[in-house]
TORLOZA-592517 format. One line per 3 residues: their letters; for each residue y, x, z of N, C-alpha, C, O. Coordinates in steps of 0.001 Angstrom, whole numbers, plus 500000, padded with zeros to 6 digits. Atoms other than C-alpha are relative to their C-alpha. Last residue first. Layout:
# TORLOZA-592517
A = Y/X/Z/Y/X/Z/Y/X/Z/Y/X/Z ~ ...
END
This chain:
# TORLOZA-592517
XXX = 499529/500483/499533/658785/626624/142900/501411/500209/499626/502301/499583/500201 ~ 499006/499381/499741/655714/628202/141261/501245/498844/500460/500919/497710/500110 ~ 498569/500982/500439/653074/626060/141699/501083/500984/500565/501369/501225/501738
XXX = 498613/499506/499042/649683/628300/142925/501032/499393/498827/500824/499619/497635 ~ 499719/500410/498762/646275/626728/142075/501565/499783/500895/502036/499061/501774 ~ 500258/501632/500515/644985/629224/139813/500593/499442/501297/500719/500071/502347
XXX = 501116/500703/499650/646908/632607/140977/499727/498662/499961/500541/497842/500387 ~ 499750/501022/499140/650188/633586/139100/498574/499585/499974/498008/499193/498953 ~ 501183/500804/500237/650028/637409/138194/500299/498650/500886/500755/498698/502028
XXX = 500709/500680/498783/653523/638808/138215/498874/498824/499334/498983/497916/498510 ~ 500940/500982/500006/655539/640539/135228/499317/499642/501557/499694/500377/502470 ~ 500452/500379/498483/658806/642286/135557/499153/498625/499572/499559/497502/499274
XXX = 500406/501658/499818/659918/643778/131713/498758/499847/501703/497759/500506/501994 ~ 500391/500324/498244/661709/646620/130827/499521/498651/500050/499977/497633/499529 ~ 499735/500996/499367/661370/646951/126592/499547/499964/501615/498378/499919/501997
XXX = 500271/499824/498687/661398/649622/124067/500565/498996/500805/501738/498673/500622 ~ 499131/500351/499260/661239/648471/120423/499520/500083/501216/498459/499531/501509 ~ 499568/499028/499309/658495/649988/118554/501125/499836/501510/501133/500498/502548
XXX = 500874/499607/499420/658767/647359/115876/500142/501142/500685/501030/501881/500259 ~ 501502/498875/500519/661811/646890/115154/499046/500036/500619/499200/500037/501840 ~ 500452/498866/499163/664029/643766/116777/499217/500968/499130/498284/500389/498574
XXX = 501089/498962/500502/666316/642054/113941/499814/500709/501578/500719/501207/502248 ~ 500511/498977/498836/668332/639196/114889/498585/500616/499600/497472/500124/499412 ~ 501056/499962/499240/669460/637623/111795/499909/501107/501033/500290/502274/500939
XXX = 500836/499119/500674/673646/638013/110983/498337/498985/500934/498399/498182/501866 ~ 499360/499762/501267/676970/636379/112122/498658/500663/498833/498829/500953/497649 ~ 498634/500937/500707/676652/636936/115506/499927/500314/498784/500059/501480/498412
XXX = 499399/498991/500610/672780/638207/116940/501437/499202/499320/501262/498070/498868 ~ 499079/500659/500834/670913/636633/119780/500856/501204/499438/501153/502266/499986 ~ 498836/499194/500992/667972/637132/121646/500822/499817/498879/500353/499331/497850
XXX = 499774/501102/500770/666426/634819/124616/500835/501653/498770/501675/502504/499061 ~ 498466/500088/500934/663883/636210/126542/500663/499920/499237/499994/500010/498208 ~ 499277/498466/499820/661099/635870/128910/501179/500211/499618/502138/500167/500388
XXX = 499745/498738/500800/660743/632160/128831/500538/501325/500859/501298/501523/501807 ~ 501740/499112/500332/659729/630408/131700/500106/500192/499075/498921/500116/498753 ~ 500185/500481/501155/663834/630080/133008/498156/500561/499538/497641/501668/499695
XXX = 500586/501441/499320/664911/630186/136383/499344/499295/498884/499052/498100/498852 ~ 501216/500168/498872/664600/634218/136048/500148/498400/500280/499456/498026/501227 ~ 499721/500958/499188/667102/633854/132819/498520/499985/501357/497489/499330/501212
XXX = 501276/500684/499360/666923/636499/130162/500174/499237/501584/500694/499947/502445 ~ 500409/500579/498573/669444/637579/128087/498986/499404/500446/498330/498642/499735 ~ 501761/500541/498837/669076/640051/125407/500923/499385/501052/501744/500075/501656
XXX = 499760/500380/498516/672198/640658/122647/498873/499533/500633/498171/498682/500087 ~ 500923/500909/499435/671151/642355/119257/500344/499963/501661/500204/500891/502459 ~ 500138/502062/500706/673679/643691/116919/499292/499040/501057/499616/497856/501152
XXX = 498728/500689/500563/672521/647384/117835/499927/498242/499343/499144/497446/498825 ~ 499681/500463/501481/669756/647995/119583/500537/499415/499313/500255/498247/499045 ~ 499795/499141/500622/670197/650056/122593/499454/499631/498965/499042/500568/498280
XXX = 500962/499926/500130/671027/647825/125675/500156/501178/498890/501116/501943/498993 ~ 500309/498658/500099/673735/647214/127536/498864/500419/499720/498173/500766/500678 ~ 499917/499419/501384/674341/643950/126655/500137/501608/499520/500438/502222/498496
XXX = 499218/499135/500264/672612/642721/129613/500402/500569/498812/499515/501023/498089 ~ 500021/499131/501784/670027/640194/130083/501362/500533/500315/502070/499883/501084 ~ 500005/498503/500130/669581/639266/134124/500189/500848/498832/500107/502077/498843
XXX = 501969/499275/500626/670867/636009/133569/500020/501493/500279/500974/502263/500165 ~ 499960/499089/501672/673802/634785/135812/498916/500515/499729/498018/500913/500471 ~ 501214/501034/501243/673048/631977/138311/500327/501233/498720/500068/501154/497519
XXX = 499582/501390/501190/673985/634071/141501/499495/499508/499134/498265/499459/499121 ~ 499425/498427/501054/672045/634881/144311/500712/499057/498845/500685/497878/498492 ~ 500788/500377/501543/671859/631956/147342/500120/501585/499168/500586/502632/499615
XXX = 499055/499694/501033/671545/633864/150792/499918/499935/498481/499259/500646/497721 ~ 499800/498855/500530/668928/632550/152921/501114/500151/499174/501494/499085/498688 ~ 500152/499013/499117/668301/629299/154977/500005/501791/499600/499605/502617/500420
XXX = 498924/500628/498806/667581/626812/152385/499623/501370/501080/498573/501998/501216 ~ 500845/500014/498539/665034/627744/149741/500410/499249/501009/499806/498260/501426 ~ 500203/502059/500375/667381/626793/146511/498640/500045/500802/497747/499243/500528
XXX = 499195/500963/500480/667496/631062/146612/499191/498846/499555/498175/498768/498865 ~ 500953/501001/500590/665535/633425/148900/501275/499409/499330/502375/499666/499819 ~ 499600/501244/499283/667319/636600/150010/499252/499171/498829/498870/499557/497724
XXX = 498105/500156/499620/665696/639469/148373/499693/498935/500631/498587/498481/500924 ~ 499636/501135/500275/661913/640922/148701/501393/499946/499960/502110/500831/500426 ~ 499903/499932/498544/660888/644428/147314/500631/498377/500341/501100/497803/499359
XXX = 499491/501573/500180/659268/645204/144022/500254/499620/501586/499378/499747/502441 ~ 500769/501136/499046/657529/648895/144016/501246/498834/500249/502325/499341/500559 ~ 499988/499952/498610/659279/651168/141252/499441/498091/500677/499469/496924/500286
XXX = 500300/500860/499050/658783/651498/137831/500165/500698/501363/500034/501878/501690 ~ 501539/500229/499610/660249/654624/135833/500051/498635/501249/500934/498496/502096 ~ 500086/499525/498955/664079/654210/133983/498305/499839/500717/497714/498804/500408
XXX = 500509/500887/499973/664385/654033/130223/499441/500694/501874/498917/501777/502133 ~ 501031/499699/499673/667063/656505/128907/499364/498662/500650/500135/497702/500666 ~ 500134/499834/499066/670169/655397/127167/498470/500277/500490/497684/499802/499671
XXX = 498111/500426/499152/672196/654567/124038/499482/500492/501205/500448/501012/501763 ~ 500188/500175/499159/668892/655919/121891/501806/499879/500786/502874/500485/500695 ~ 499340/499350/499234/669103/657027/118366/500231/498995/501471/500801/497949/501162
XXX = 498619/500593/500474/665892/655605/116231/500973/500580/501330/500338/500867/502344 ~ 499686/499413/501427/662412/657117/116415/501556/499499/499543/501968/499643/498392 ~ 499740/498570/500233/662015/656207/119620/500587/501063/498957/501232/502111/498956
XXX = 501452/499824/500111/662656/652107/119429/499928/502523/499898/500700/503313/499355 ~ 500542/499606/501569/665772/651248/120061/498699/500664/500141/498278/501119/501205 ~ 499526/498982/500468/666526/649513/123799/499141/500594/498659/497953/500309/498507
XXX = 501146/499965/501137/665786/646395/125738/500761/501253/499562/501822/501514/500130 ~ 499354/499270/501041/666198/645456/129389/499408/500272/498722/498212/500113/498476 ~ 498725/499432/499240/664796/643269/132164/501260/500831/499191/502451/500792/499502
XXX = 499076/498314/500004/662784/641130/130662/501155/499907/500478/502058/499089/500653 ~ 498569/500210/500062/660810/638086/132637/500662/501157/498779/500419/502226/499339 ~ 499262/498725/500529/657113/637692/132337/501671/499888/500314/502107/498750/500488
XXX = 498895/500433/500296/655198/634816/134399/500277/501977/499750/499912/503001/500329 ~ 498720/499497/499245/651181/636357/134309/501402/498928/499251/501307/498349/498169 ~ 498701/500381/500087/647857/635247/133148/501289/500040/501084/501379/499601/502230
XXX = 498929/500168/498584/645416/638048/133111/501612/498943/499732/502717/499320/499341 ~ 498783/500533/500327/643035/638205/130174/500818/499498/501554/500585/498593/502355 ~ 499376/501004/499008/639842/640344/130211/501440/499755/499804/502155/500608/499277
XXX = 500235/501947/500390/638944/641844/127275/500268/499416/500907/500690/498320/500538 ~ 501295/500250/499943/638002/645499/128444/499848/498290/499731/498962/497454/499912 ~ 500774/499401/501065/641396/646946/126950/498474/499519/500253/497703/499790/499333
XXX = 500081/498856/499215/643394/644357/129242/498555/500073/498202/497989/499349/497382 ~ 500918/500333/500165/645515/641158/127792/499282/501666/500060/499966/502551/499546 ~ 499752/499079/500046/648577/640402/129771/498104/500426/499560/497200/500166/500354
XXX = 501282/499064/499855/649019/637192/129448/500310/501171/499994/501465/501453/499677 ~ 500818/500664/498811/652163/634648/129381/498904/500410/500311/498341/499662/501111 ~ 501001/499233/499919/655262/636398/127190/498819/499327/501603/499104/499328/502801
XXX = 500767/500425/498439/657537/633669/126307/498764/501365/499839/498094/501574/498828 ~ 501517/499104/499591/659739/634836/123508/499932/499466/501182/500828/499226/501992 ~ 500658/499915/497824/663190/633026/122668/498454/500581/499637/497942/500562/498518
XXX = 501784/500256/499761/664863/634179/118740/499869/499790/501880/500390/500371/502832 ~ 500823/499652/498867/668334/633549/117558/498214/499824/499985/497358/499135/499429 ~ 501433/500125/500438/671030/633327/114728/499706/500481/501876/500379/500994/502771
XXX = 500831/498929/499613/674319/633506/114032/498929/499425/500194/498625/498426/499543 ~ 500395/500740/498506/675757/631969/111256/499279/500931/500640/498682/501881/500133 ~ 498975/499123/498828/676843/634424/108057/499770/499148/501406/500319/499744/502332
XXX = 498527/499780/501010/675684/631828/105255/501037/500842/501154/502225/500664/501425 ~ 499695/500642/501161/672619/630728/107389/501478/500154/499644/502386/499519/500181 ~ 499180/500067/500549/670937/632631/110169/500361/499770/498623/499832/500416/497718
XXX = 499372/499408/501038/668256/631489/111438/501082/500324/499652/501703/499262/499685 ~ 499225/500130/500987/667244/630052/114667/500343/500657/498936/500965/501582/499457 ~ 499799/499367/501257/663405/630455/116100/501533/499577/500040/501509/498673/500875
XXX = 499303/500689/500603/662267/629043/119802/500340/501206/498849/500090/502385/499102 ~ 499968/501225/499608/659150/629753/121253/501073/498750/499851/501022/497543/500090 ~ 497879/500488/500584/658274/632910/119534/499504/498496/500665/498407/497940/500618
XXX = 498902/500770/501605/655113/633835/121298/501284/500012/499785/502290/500369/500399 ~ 499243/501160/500269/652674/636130/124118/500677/498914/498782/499984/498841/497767 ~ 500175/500773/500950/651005/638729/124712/501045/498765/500212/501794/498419/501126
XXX = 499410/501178/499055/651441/641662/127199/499840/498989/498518/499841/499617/497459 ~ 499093/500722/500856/648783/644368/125672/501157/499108/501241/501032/499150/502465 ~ 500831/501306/499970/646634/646978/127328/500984/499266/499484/501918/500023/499218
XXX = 501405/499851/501546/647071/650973/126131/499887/498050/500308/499173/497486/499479 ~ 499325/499702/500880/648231/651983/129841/498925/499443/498908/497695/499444/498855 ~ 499691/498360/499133/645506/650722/133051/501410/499933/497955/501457/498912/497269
XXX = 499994/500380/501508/646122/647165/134211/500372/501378/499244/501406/502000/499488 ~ 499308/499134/500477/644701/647801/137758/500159/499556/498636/499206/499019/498072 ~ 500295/499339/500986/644280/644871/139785/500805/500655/499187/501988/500400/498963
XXX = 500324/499414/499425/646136/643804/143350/498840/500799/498661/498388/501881/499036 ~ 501392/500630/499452/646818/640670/142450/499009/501161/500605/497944/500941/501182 ~ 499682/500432/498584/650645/641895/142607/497960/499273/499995/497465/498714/500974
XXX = 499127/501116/500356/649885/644040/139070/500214/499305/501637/500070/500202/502468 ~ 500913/501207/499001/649033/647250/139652/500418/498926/500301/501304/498863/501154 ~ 499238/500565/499479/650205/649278/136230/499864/499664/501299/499882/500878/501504
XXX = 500428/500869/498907/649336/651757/134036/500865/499638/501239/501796/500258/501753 ~ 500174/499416/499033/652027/653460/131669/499120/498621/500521/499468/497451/500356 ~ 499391/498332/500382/653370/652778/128223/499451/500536/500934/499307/501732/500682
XXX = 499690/499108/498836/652017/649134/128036/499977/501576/499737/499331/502198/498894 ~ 501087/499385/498791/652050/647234/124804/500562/500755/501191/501746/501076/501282 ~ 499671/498143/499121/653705/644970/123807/498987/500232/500352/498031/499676/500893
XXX = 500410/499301/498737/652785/641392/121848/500418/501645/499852/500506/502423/498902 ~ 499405/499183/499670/654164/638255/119785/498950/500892/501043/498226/500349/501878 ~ 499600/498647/498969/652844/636060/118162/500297/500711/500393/500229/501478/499432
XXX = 500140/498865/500320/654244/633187/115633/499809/500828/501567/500636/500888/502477 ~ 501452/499626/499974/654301/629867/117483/499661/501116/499541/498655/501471/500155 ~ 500482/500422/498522/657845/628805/116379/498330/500232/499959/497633/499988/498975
XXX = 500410/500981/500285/658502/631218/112642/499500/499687/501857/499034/500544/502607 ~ 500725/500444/498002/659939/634455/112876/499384/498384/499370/499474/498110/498173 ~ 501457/500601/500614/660989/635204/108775/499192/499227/501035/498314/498383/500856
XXX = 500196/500509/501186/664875/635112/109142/498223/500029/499656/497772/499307/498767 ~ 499166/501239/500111/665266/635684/112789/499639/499340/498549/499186/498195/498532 ~ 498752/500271/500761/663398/639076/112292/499754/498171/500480/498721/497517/500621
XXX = 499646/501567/499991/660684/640307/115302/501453/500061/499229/502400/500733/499636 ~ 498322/500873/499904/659369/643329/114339/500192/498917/500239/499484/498100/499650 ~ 499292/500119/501208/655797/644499/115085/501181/499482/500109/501521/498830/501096
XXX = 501179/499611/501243/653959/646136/118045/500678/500091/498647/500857/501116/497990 ~ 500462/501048/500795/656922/646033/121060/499187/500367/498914/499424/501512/498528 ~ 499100/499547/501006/657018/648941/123684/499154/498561/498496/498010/498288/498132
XXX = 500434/500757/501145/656348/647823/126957/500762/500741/498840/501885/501244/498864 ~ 499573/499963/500628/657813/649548/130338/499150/499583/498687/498167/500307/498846 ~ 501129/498746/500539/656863/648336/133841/500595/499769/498520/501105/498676/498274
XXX = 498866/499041/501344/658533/646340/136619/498945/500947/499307/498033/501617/499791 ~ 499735/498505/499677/656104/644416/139257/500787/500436/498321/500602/500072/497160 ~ 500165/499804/501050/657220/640781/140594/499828/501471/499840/500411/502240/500604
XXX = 499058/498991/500780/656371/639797/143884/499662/500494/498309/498565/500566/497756 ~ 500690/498861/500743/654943/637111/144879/500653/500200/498930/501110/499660/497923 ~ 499231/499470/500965/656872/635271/147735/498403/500639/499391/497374/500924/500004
XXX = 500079/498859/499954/655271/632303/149629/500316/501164/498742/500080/500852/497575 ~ 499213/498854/501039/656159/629060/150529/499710/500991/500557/499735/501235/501763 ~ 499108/499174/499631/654269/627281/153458/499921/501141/498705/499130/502042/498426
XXX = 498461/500682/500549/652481/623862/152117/501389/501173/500307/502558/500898/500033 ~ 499160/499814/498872/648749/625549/151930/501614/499403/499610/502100/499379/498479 ~ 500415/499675/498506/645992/624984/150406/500678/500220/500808/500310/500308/501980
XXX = 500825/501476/499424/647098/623894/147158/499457/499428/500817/499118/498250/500935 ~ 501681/499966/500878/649411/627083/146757/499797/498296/500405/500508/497464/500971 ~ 500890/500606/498760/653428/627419/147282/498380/499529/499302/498087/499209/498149
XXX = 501771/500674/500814/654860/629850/144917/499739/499138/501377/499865/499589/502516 ~ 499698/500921/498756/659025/631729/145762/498974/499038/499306/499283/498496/498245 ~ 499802/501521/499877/659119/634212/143131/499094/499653/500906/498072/500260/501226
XXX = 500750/500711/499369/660364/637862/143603/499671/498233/499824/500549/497422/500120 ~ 499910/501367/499911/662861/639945/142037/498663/499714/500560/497908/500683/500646 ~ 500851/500887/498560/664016/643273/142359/499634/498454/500338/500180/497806/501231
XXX = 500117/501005/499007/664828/644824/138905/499727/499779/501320/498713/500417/501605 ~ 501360/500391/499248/665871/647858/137073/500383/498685/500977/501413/498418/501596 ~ 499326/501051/498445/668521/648187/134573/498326/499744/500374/497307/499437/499756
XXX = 499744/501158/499889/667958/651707/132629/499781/499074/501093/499565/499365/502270 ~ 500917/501075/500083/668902/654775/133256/499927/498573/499500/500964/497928/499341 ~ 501121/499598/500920/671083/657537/132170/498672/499371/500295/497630/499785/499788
XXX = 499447/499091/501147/673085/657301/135389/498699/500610/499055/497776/501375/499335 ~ 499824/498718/499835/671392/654463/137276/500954/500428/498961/501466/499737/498080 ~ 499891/499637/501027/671918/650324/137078/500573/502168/500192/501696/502635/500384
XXX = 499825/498887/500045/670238/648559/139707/500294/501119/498213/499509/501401/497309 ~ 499766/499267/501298/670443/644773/139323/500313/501164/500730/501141/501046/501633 ~ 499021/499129/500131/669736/642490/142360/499728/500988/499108/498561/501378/499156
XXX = 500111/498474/500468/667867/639564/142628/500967/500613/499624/501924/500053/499089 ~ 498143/499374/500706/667913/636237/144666/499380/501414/499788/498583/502031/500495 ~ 499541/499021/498907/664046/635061/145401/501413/500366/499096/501638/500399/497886
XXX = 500007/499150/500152/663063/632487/142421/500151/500683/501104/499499/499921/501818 ~ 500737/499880/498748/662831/628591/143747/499838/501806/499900/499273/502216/500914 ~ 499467/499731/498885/663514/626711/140479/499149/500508/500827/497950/500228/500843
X = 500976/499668/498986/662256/626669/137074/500747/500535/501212/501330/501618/501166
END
């Protein structure tokens, strides 16, 4: 999926990695590209995701830790879900490594309404009850970058925003903004175990009927 805004990684002391990203939508009504912004907010996963039982299509969902305002300009208040699937499974077999992808594509609100959103993550870390590598940093407002495979702006590079600075052991996160999966996790030599609980940054954006991301 081409056409993202270039983003830049903020990495505090005793925080975690925050985003700035933006995607680059043209509607049906109109042929002039336009950014909508992505907003940052913290999720904490329901049940485990293992490599060895996951299955493609199995669900997946977070919840929200804090209300939100998504770029449509509604409130998504704490307590509401992000939903989504497994979209790819590998196993590990006789010490192989192994992987899981997640697409997260709703965000499903305590009064039943369903908001479809592109998800990305930004970071992942142990669940509370387990020892922590790092603190989890508060949202902030989403600002634009240089455009990339626009023309006329400064490309960004092609590396994923996943980081292996995270805080559950064994388990590597990348995640790809040109990619409509959220993210990809991988473990060497073993299944990739997330716990339930698992704390997760993640930059969602509502995409309005109509609008072709780019």
């Amino acid at each position: 999926m081409r056409g993202w805004t270039g983003r830049s990684l903020v990495l505090g002391t005793g925080a975690a990695l925050l985003a700035t990203l933006g995607l680059m939508a043209r509607s049906a009504q109109s042929q002039t590209p336009h950014t909508i912004q992505m907003i940052p907010t913290k999720v904490e996963l329901e049940k485990t995701l293992d490599a060895k039982k996951a299955r493609t299509g199995d669900p997946v969902t977070a919840k929200l830790e804090q209300e939100i305002k998504i770029n449509s300009g509604q409130d998504v208040p704490k307590g509401s879900l992000l939903e989504g699937q497994v979209t790819q499974v590998q196993a590990s077999e006789h010490k192989s490594d192994s992987s899981i992808v997640i697409t997260f594509s709703k965000l499903h609100l305590k009064s039943g309404d369903e908001i479809p959103v592109k998800a990305t993550l930004i970071s992942i870390s142990s669940p509370n009850y387990l020892p922590q590598s790092s603190g989890v940093g508060q949202p902030m407002p989403m600002a634009q970058s240089p455009s990339t495979g626009m023309g006329g702006g400064s490309p960004s590079t092609s590396s994923p925003l996943g980081s292996e600075q995270n805080g559950v052991p064994g388990v590597k996160m990348t995640s790809d903004i040109h990619q409509s999966s959220s993210a990809t996790f991988t473990s060497k030599g073993k299944n990739v175990n997330l716990p339930g609980g698992t704390e997760m940054e993640v930059g969602v954006a509502y995409i309005p009927p109509g609008v072709k991301l780019e």
